[in-house]
C-alpha positions in Angstrom: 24.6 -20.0 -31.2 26.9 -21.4 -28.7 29.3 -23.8 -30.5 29.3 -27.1 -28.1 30.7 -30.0 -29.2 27.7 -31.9 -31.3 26.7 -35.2 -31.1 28.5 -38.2 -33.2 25.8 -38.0 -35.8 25.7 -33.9 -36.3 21.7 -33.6 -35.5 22.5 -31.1 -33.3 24.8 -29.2 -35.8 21.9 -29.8 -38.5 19.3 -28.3 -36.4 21.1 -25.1 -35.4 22.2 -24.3 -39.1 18.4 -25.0 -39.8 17.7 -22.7 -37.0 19.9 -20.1 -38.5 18.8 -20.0 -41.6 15.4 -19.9 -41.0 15.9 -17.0 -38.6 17.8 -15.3 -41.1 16.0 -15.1 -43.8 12.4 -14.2 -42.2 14.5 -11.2 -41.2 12.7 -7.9 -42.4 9.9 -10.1 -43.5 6.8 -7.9 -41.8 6.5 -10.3 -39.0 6.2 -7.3 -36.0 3.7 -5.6 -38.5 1.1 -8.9 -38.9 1.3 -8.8 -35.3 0.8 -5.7 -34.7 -2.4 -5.4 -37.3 -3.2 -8.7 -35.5 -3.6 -7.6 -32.0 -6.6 -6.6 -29.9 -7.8 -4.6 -26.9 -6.8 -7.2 -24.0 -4.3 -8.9 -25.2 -0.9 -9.8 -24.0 2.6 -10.5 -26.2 5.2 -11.5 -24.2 8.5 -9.9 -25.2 12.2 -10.8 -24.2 13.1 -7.2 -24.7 11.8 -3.8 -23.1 12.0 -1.6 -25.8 10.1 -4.2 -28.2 7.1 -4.4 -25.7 6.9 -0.6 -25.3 7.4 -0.7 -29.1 4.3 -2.8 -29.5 2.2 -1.1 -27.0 2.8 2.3 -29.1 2.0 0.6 -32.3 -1.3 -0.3 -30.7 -2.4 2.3 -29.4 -1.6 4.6 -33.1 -4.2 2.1 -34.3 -6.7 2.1 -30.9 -5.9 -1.0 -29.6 -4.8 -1.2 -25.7 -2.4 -4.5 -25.2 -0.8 -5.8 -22.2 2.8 -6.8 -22.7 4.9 -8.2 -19.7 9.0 -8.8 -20.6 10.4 -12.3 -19.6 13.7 -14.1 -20.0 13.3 -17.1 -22.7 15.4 -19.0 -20.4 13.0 -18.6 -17.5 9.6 -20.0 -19.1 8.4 -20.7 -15.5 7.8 -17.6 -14.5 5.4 -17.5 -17.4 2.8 -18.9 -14.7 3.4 -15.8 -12.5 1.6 -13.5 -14.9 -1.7 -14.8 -14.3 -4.4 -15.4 -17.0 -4.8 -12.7 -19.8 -8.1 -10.9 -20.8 -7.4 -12.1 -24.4 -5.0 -14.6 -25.5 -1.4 -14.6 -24.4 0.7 -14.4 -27.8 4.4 -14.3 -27.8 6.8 -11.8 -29.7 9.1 -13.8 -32.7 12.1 -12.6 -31.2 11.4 -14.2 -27.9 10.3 -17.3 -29.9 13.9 -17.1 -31.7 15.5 -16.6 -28.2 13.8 -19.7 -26.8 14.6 -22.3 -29.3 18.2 -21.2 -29.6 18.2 -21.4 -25.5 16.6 -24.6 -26.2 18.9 -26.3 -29.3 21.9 -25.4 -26.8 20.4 -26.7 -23.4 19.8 -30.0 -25.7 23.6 -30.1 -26.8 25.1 -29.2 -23.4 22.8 -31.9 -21.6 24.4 -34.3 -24.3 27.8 -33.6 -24.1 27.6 -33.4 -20.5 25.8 -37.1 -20.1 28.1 -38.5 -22.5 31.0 -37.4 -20.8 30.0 -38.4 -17.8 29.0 -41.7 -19.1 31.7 -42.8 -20.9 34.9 -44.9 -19.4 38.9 -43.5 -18.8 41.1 -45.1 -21.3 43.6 -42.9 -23.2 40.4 -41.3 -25.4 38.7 -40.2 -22.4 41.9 -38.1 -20.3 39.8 -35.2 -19.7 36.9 -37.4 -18.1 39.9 -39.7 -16.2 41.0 -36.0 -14.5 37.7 -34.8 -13.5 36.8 -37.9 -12.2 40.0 -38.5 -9.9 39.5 -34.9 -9.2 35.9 -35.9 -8.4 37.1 -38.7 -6.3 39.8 -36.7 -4.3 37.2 -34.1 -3.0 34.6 -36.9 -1.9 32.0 -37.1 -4.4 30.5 -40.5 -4.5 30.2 -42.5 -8.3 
């Protein structure tokens, strides 16, 4: 994961090494195979990788099965909504899980860091803030 400077309390840092770990260890843990054996003719799974949705649709169809799978960035969940409803229920693929709360955990940090920069005042502490801000000030942007 992206390291961003965390918040003063080290939630952030927390819940990324809880990420991690997690993540890690349900590693070679079957999950792609219960989903698999899971699966039924009109379903959809919703991959963030190519080769793991043609993957799945191969698995399927070795047991019968005929799935719909449509690939879509985890940091694009709006275009989600362009797929249109599913025949059977619309399931998503545990890597594209992992890549969305990862995508998520740093979006939260990066919105932090970037309010409480902007937020905070221009005494010696804050010299990085003081020379974006007269920086800010010098090409017009209105405070």
């Amino acid at each position: 994961m992206t390291d961003i400077a965390d918040d003063f309390f080290g939630i952030g840092t927390a819940l990324k090494s809880m990420y991690r770990l997690y993540f890690g260890t349900a590693r070679m843990s079957g999950r792609t195979t219960r989903l698999v054996e899971s699966l039924k003719s009109g379903d959809r799974v919703i991959v963030s990788d190519i080769r793991q949705g043609k993957y799945l649709e191969r698995m399927c169809r070795e047991r019968g099965v005929e799935i719909r799978w449509a690939r879509i960035d985890p940091k694009a969940v709006d275009r989600l909504y362009s797929l249109g409803t599913s025949e059977g229920p619309t399931i998503f693929d545990h890597v594209w899980i992992e890549e969305y709360y990862q995508h998520q955990l740093n979006c939260a940090s990066a919105t932090l860091n970037e309010v409480e920069q902007r937020l905070s005042g221009y005494d010696w502490r804050h010299r990085k803030t003081r020379r974006a801000a007269a920086h800010a000030f010098l090409n017009g942007a209105n405070f």
